[in-house]
Every structure is written in structure tokens, then in C-alpha cells.
C-alpha positions in Angstrom: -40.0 -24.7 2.0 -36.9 -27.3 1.9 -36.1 -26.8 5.1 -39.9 -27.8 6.2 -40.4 -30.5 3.7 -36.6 -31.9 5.4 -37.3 -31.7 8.9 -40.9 -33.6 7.9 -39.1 -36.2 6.0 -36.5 -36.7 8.5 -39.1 -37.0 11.8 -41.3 -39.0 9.3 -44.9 -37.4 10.3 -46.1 -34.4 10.5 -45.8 -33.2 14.0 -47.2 -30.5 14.1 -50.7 -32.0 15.2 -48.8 -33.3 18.3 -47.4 -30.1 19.1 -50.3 -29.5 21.7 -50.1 -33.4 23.3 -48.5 -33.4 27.2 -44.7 -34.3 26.5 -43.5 -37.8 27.8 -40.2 -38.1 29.5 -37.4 -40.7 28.9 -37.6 -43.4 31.5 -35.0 -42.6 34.7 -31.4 -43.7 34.0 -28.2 -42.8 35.6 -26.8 -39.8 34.2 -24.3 -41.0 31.6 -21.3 -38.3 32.4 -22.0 -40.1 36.0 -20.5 -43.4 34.5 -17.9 -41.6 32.4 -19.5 -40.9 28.6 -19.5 -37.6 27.0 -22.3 -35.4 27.7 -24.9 -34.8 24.7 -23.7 -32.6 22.0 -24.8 -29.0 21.4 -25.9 -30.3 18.0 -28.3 -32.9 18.9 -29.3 -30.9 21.8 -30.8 -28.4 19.1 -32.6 -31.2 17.6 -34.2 -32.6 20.7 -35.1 -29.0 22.1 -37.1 -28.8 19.2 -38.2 -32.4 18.1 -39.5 -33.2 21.9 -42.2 -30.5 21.4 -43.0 -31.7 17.9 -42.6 -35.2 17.5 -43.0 -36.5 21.0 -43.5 -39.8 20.3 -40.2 -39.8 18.3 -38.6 -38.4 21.3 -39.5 -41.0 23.7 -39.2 -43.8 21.5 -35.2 -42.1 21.7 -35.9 -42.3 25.0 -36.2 -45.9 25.6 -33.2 -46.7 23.9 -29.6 -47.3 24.7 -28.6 -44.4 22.4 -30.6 -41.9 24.7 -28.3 -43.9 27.9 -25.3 -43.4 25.6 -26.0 -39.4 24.8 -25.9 -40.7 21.5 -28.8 -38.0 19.7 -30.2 -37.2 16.5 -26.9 -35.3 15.4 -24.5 -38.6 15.7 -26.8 -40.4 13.4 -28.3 -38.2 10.7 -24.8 -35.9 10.8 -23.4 -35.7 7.0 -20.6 -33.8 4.9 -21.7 -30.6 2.8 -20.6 -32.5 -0.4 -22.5 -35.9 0.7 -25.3 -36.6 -2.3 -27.9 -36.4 0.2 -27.0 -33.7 2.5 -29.0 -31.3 3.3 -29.2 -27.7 5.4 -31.3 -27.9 8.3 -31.8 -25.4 10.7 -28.0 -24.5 10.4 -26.8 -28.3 10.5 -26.0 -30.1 8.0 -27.7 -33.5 8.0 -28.7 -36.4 5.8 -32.4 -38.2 6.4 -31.2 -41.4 5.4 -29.4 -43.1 8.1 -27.3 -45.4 6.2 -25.0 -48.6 6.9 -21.7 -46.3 6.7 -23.0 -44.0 8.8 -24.1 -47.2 11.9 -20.5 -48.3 11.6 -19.0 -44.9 13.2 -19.9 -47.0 16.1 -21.0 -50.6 15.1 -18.0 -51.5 12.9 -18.3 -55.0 13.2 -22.0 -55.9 13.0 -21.7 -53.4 9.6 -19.0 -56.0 8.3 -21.0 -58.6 9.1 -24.2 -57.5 7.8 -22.6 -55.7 4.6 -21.4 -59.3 3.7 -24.5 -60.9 4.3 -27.0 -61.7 1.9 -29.6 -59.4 3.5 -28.1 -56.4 2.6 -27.9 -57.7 -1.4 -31.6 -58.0 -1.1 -31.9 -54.7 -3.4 -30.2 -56.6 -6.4 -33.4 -57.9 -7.0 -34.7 -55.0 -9.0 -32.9 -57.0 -12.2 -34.2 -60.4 -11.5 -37.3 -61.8 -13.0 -39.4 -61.4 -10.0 -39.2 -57.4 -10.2 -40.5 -57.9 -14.0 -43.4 -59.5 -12.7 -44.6 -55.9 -10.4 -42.9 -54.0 -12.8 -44.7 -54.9 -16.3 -46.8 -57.7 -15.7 -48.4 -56.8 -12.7 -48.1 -53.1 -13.1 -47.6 -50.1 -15.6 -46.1 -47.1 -15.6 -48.1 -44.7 -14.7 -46.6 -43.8 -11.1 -44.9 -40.6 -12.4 -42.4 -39.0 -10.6 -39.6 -36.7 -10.9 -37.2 -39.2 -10.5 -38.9 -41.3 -13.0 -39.8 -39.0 -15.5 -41.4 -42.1 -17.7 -42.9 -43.6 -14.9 -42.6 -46.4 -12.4 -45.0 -49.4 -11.1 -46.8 -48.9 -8.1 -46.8 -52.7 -7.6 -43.0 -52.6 -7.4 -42.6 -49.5 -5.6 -45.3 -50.7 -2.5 -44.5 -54.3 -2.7 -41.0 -55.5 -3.6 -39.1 -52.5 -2.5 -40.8 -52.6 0.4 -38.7 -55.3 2.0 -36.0 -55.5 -0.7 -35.2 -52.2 -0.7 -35.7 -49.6 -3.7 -32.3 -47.5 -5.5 -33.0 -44.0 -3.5 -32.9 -41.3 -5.8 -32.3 -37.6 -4.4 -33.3 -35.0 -6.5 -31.8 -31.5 -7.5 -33.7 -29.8 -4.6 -32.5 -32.3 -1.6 -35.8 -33.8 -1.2 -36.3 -37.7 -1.7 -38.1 -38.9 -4.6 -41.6 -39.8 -3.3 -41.3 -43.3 -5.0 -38.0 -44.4 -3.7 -38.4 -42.8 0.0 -39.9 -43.5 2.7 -38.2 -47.2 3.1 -36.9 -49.2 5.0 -35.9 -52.5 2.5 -33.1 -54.7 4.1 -31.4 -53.9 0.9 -32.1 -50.3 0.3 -29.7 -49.1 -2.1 -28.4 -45.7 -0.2 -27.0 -42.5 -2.2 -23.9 -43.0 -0.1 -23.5 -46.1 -2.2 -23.8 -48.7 0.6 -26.3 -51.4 0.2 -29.1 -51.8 3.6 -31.0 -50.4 5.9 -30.3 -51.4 9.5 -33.7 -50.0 10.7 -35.3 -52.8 8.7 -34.8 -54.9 11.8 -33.9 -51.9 14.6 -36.9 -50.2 13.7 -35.9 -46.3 14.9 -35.5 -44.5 16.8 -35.8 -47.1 19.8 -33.8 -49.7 18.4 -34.9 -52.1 20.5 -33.2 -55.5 20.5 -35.9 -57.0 21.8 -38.2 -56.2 19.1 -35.4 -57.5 16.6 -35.4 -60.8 18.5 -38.9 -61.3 18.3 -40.4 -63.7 15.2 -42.4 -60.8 14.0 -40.3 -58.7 13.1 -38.7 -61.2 10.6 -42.6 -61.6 9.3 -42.6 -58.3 8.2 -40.8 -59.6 4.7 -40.8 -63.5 5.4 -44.2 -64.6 4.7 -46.5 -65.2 1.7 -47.0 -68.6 -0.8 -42.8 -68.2 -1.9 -40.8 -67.8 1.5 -43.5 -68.3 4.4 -41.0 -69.0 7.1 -43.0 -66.9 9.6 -45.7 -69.1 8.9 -43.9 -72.3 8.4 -41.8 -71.1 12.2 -45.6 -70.8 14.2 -46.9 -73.8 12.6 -43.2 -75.7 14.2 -42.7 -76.8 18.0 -40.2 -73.8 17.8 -43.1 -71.0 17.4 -45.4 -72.8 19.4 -43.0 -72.9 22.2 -42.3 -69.4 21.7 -45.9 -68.2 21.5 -47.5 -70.2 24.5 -43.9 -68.9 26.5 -43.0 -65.4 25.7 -42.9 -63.9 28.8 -40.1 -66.5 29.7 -38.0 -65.6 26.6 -36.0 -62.7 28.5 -36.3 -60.7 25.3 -35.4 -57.1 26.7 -31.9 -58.5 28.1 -28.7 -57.4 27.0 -26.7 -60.7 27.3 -29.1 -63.2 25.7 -27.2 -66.3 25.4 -29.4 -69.7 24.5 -29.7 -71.6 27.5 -28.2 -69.0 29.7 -30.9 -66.3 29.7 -34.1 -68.2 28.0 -35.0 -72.0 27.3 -38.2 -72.3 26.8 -37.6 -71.8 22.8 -36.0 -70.3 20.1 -37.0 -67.5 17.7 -35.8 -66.8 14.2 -32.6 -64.7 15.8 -31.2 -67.5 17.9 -31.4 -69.9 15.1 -29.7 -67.7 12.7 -27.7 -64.8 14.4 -27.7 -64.5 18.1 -25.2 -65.8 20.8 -24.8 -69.1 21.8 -21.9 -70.6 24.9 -20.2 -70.7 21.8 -20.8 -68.2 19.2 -20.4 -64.8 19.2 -23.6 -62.6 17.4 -23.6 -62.7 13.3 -25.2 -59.8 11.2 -24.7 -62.6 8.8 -27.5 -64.7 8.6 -26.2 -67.0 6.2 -23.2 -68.4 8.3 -25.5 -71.0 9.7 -27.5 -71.9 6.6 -26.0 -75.1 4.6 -28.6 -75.0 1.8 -30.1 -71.9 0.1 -33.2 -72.7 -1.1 -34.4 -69.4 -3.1 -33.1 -71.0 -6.9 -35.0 -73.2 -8.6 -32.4 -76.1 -7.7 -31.4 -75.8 -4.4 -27.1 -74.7 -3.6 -24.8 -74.8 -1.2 -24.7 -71.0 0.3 -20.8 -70.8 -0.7 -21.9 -71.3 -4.2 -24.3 -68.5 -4.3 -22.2 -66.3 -1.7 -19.4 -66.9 -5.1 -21.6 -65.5 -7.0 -22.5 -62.2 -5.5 -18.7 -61.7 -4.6 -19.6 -62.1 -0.5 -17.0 -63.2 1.8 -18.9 -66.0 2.1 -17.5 -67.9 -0.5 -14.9 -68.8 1.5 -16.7 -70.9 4.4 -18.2 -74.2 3.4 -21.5 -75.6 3.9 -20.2 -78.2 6.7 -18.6 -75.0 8.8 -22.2 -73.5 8.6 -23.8 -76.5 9.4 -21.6 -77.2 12.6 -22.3 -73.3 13.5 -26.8 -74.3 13.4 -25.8 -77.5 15.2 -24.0 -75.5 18.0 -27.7 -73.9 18.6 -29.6 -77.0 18.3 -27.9 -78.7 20.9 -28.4 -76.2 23.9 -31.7 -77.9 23.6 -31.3 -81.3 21.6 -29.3 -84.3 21.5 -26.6 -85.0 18.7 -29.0 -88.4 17.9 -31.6 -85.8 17.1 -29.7 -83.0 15.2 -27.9 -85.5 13.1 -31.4 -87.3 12.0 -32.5 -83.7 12.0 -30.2 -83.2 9.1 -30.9 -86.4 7.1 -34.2 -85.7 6.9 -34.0 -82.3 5.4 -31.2 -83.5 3.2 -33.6 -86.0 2.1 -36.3 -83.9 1.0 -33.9 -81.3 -0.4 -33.1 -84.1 -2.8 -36.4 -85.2 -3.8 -37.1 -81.9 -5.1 -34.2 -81.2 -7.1 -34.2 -84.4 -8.7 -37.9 -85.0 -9.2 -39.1 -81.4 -9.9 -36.6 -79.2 -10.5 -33.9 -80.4 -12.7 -35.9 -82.2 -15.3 -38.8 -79.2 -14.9 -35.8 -76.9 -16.0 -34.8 -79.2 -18.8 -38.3 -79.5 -20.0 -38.7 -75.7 -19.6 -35.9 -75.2 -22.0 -36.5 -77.6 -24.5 -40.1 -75.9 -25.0 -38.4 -72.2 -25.5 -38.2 -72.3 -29.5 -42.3 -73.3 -29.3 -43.6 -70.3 -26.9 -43.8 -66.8 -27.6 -40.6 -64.9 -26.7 -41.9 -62.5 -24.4 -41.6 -63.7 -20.5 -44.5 -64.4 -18.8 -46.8 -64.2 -22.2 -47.2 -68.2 -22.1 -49.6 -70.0 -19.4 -46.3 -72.3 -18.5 -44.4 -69.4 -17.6 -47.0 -68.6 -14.8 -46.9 -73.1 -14.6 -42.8 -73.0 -14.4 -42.4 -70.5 -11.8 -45.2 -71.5 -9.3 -43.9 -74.5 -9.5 -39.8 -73.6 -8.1 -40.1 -70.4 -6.7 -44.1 -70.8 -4.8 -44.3 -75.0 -4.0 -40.7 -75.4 -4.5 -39.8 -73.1 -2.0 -42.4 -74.0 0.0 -41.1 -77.4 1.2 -37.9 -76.6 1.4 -38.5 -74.0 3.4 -41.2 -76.1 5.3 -38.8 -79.2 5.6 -35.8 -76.9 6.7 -37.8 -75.4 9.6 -40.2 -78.5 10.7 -42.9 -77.1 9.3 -45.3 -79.9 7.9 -48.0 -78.8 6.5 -45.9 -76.2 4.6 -43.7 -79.3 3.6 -46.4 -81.3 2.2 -49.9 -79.4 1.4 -48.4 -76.5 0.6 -45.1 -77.9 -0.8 -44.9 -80.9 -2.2 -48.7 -81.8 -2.8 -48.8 -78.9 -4.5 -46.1 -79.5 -6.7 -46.9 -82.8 -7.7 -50.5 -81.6 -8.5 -49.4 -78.8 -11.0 -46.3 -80.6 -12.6 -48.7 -83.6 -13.6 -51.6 -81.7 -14.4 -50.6 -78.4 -15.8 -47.2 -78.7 -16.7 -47.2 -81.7 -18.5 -50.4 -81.3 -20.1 -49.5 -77.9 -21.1 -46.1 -79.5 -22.5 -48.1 -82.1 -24.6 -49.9 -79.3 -26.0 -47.0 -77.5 -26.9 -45.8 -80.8 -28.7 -49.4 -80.9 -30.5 -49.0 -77.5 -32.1 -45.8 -77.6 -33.2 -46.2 -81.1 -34.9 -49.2 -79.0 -36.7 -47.7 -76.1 -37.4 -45.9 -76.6 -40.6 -43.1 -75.0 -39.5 -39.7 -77.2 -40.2 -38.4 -75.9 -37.0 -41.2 -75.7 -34.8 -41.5 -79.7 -36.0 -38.2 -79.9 -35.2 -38.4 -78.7 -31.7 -41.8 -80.3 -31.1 -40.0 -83.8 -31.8 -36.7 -82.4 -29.6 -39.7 -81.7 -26.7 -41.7 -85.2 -27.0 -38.5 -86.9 -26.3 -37.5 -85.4 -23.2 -40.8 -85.8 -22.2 -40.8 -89.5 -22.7 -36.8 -89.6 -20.9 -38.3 -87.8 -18.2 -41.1 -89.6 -17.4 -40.1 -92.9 -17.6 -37.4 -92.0 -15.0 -37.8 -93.8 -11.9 -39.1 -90.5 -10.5 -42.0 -90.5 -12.5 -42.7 -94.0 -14.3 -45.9 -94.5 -12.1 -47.5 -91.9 -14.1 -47.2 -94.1 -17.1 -48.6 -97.2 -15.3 -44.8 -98.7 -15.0 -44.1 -99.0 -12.0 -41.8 -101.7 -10.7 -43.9 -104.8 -10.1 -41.9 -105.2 -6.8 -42.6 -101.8 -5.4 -45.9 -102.4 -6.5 -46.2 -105.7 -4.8 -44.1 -104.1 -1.2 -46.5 -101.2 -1.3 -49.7 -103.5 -1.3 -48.4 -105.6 1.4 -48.6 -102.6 3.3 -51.2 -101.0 2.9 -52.5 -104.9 3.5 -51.5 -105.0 6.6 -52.1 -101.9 8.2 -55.5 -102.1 6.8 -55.5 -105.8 8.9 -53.9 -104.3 12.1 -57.3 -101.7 12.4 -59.7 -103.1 10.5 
């Protein structure tokens, strides 16, 4: 029985109602031992003889790939020690399902590095943040009991955050996988073999096809939705309309795909971020070319953050980054328009820490001692968070990627809307109940509360909201709306 329940969670479907289907052939090559590489193993020979008949579709997608043109099979990938966490007896062989990080870099030792140090493959710390007690109590329960988790888990956070960030997998006495960690396929899956990722998040197996990790949708698969839309925010840019209207110009399946060598008609999320340029090698980092991260409430330099998860980062500053993303802008730009580019995005950057999120924090804070101590028990905790990590993100995001709509409707409209007229309000009311309580302390903070209220809004950020704003700006702004109103009337 652990042998079949292995060999169906390694081939990831039951083949056996393929076994009948007509058995597709790998495309034509040149024999490999014809250009000088070893002929297929005896090992993964075994495998294919058998997985050809009962996963077909698994063995073509093999196939297609370079690994099938490199007599690189099943065995050199899923091959594991007897005393490996995970190993299992199969067939005679002992193998491991989970094709790990570690176990890429017995070829790929340098994209490992990269990727390993990138902040992709920490996406799996989440599962102590905040947002995982959101699917995890809020949102869900416990009742998804497993054998791993005896007490239960949420089915919120096992089918929706550890779904792209990656869940802790959890091997059980037996071999098999707990049903609640495994399958998936999060960018940073926390492996039994203690290394952080999953590779296949972007070279989906068993083809591996670059060309599919080049392509925007891929990137969608976790990138989207009202907190980090960039596929959204890309298709709604020149970039993704370019790409969209041109894709059978973008030379995806090549193997040297250099910006403005091989394709020009646009650029995807890849060349932006990781992919070769006349002067940069490939990254598996994705962050070397990013000089603000935008997922805190107030925005950072990536060093900072790359500091605090102990990444190699750390030591490259933002301006190093920054020249690396000019270096792809200008295979298609001017240095006029990259630099103005930049001032822009700065620009907005700025207006949101400085109008939203620093004093929302500070405002945030001082009304802790009046809510109820549990997170997410108070209507401003819901207010707070929508407001940095849904509209905050939003127009960063948006800004960062030319995205308008994101950067304004979605992002900036939206966060003016609900800091005026929720998160105020909902302050104010805090303030009320306090002063009413009774309470010596609540008093006390209630007071505390109303005056950063009042320092916040009669900051030049926020004056107008009081009816004080500057009679010059007042006066400049109705000249023009004056005369624009003149110039079409």
C-alpha cells in the first residue's frame, strides 16, 4: 500500500485511467551520447519504462524538455539517501517525492544561490505574520484534521496562503505526505530537507519550460488580487499591452533571450526583474533590481528588509539595484525618460508614507490601550490594514509598474476615502467612549488619542479637511481651475 500511495504522489494523478490512452513520443532530437553526454541511467530508465505506460502525459511533458535532451530522468531528480526524512522505497529505489532546492543545485548551483538568497524563497515565513492569522483564526477554524495536525488546521490557510507561499511539509511515520501540507508547489515551501522553495513554482514540472516561466502568467498565478495586483497592474501598463497584442514576436521558447537581442516588442515580468540583458547576466534573485519594497506598511529600501531576514542582500544598496532596472529600461528608453521615470515613482512613494502611513501607524498605536486586545476583534483593525497592506500597496505597486488606474482608483482614491471616512471617524469614536467611560486610564488615553488627532490633521498633509487650507494654495488652485474652465468653456 506505500509503495502505491508513493508512486501516486510522486506522478501526481492517478494513471491508471490513462493506462489504455495511445502513448505519445518525445519530439525528435539528436541522440545525446551523439554530442557527448552520458546515456540515461538504468535507474530512470526503470521509471520511464513504467511511467510512459501510466502517466503518459507526464512522460511527454519530460519529453519536451531539455532534461529529456540532457538524459537527465526521473532518477537524477527525485533520487534520495536511505536516511533522508523523506525518503522513501519505491520499486527497489530509493527516492524522495519532493524535488527540493538542494536537490536542483546537483546541477544548477548558481541559480540555487541566487534564488536561496532571494526573497522568494522566504515567502514560507509568512505562516508567523499577521496575514496567516487572518486564514488561520479569523477566516477559518480548525476543523481540517489531519495526522499531522492532530488539533486541526484551517482550510483557508492550507488552500489559499500556502498555496503560493508555501506550507512547512510534514512527512509522517509511514513516508506518506500529510494531505494538508502536500501537494504544493509555494515559492517558499518549507522542504523536510530543511531548504526553503520550490523551483517548480515557476518551472512548472516535468517540462520545465522557460518559456512558460518567461511569460506574465505564470507570475499571476500568486501576483494578483486587491494587496499585490502586479499582474493586473502589468496588463493594464504599455508593458502588458505591448506584450499581449505582440506575443508571437516575443521569441519566448529561445534559449539565449537577451532584451533587444532576441525580442523588442516588450517586456514581461522576467526581463524586468531576472532575465539577461547586453549587460547582465540572469538573477534567481528578483530583488537585485528592486530599489523600494513596498509590502510594509511604510515603504523600505530592499537592503533594509534583506537585513532583516539575514539575505545576502544586505550588502547591495538601493542605488546598485536601481542602476541594475535602469540597465533594462534603456534597451528600450532614453536616460531623459528612465530618470523622470524614477522621480515620479519616488514621488508617490513619498506621498504615501508621509500622508497615510506614518501618522496612520501613530494613530493606530495611540488607540491600542482603547480597543479590545484581541487582533482583528475591532472594526479599525479590518480599517488599519486595508488601508497599508490592500490601497497602500496598491499604488505603490500601481505607481512602480505604470499602472494608473491601480495607482489612483484602486490606490490612492481608495485610501483617501477610507482614512477620512472610516478611520478617522472610527478614531473620534474611540475618543468618545473613552472620555465616557469612567475609566482613569481609558480617559487618559482617550485625551493622549484626541491630540494626535488634532497634530495629525492639522499637518499640511491634511489641514484641508479642517477647512485650513493655505489661502494661497487656495487662491493658485482657483486660478486654475479658472482658467482651464475659460480655455473650453
Amino acid at each position: 500500500m506505500k509503495i502505491q500511495l508513493a508512486l501516486l504522489a510522486l506522478l501526481g494523478t492517478a494513471g491508471a485511467a490513462f493506462s489504455s490512452a495511445p502513448v505519445p513520443q518525445p519530439n525528435p532530437v539528436e541522440p545525446a551520447q551523439a554530442i557527448g553526454l552520458p546515456e540515461i541511467s538504468r535507474e530512470s530508465q526503470e521509471c520511464i519504462d513504467c511511467h510512459r505506460r501510466e502517466q503518459p502525459a507526464l512522460y511527454q511533458q519530460w519529453g519536451d524538455s531539455k532534461h529529456y535532451r540532457g538524459n537527465v530522468g526521473c532518477y537524477e531528480c527525485h533520487r534520495a539517501e536511505r536516511d533522508d526524512v523523506d525518503a522513501i522505497n519505491h520499486f527497489g529505489q530509493t527516492i524522495s517525492i519532493i524535488v527540493s532546492p538542494k536537490d536542483c543545485a546537483r546541477c544548477h548551483s548558481r541559480e540555487v544561490e541566487e534564488f536561496v538568497g532571494s526573497h522568494h524563497s522566504k515567502a514560507g515565513r509568512i505562516l508567523g505574520s499577521l496575514d496567516n492569522v487572518l486564514a488561520e483564526v479569523v477566516e477559518g477554524n480548525s476543523a481540517f484534521v489531519t495526522e499531522g495536525f492532530p488539533h486541526g488546521n484551517s482550510a483557508a490557510a492550507v488552500n489559499g496562503c500556502w498555496q503560493c507561499h508555501g506550507s512547512q511539509i510534514k512527512v509522517l511515520p509511514d513516508g506518506r505526505l500529510d494531505p494538508a501540507t502536500w501537494p504544493n508547489t509555494g515559492i517558499g515551501r518549507l522542504n523536510p530537507d530543511g531548504t526553503e522553495g520550490s523551483c517548480t513554482a515557476c518551472h512548472s514540472r516535468h517540462s520545465f519550460s522557460a518559456a512558460q516561466a518567461r511569460h506574465p502568467d505564470t507570475c499571476g498565478k500568486c501576483h494578483l488580487g486587491p494587496d499585490h495586483p502586479q499582474k493586473e497592474i502589468y496588463e493594464e501598463s504599455k508593458h502588458g499591452i505591448a506584450f499581449f497584442a505582440n506575443v508571437d514576436k516575443m521569441n519566448l521558447d529561445s534559449n539565449k533571450w537577451i532584451v533587444g537581442e532576441d525580442y523588442s516588442v516588450a517586456p514581461t515580468c522576467a526581463t524586468c526583474h531576472m532575465s539577461q540583458t547586453k549587460n547582465q547576466k540572469v538573477t534567481h534573485d528578483i530583488g537585485m533590481r528592486i530599489s523600494w519594497n513596498n509590502r510594509p506598511a511604510v515603504s523600505v529600501r530592499p537592503e533594509v528588509s534583506d537585513a532583516k531576514m539575514g539575505l545576502p542582500g544586505a550588502n547591495v544598496p538601493w542605488q546598485t539595484r536601481r542602476q541594475n532596472m535602469k540597465d533594462v529600461c534603456l534597451n528600450c528608453h532614453n536616460k531623459q525618460w528612465v530618470d523622470n521615470f524614477y522621480v515620479q515613482y519616488d514621488a508617490l512613494v513619498e506621498l504615501y508614507n508621509e500622508k497615510y502611513a506614518k501618522p496612520g501607524l501613530d494613530l493606530y498605536a495611540a488607540a491600542g490601550p482603547l480597543l479590545k486586545p484581541v487582533k482583528f476583534s475591532n472594526p479599525i483593525d479590518f480599517t488599519w490594514f486595508e488601508i497599508w497592506h490592500h490601497e497602500g500597496r496598491r499604488a505603490r505597486h500601481g505607481a512602480s509598474m505604470m499602472g494608473p488606474d491601480y495607482t489612483h482608483w484602486h490606490g490612492t482614491y481608495e485610501l483617501a476615502r477610507n482614512f477620512y471616512s472610516e478611520f478617522i471617524p472610527e478614531l473620534e469614536e474611540l475618543v468618545h467612549q473613552g472620555m465616557e467611560s469612567g475609566d482613569a486610564d481609558k480617559i487618559a488615553a482617550a485625551e493622549n488619542l484626541q491630540a494626535k488627532i488634532e497634530e495629525v490633521l492639522n499637518t499640511d498633509h491634511h489641514k484641508w479637511y479642517l477647512g485650513k487650507m493655505d489661502p494661497d494654495e487656495a487662491a493658485r488652485r482657483k486660478a486654475a481651475a479658472d482658467e482651464f474652465k475659460s480655455r473650453y468653456k
